[in-house]
N, C-alpha and C positions, 0 to 999 in steps of 0.2 A: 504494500500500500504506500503511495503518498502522502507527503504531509500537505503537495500543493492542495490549495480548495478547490474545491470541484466549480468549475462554470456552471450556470443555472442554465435552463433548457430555453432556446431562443422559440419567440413565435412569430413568425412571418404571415401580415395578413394583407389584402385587398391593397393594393396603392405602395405598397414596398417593391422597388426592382428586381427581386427575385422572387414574388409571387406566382409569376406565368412560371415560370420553369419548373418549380416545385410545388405546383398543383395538379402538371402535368405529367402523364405517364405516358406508356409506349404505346397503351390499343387506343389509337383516339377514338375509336366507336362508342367509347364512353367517358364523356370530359363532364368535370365539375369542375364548379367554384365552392370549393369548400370558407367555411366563414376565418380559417386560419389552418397555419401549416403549422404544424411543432418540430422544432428539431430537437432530438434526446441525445443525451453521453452517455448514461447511465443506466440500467437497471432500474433503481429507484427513479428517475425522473420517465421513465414507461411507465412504472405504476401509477406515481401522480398524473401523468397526462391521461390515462384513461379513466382516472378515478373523478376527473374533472369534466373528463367528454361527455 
């Protein structure tokens, strides 16, 4: 383990420059706008974002 602190989980939503890119996937047969993106490092920051979703 580190002693560095952990970064907290970034959210990318609506109107940030890297929205299009990472709301997007490979089958465009099926495109959302989801209301934000989450980026995780962690383990525990997957739980929290799903415990939040």
């Amino acid at each position: 383990m580190s002693d560095v602190p952990a970064l907290p989980s970034t959210t990318i939503r609506p109107g940030d420059r890297r929205y299009p890119a990472m709301s997007r996937g490979f089958n465009q047969r099926w495109i959302a706008e989801p209301e934000y993106v989450r980026l995780v490092r962690t383990p525990d920051e997957v739980a929290a974002a799903l415990t939040t979703a």
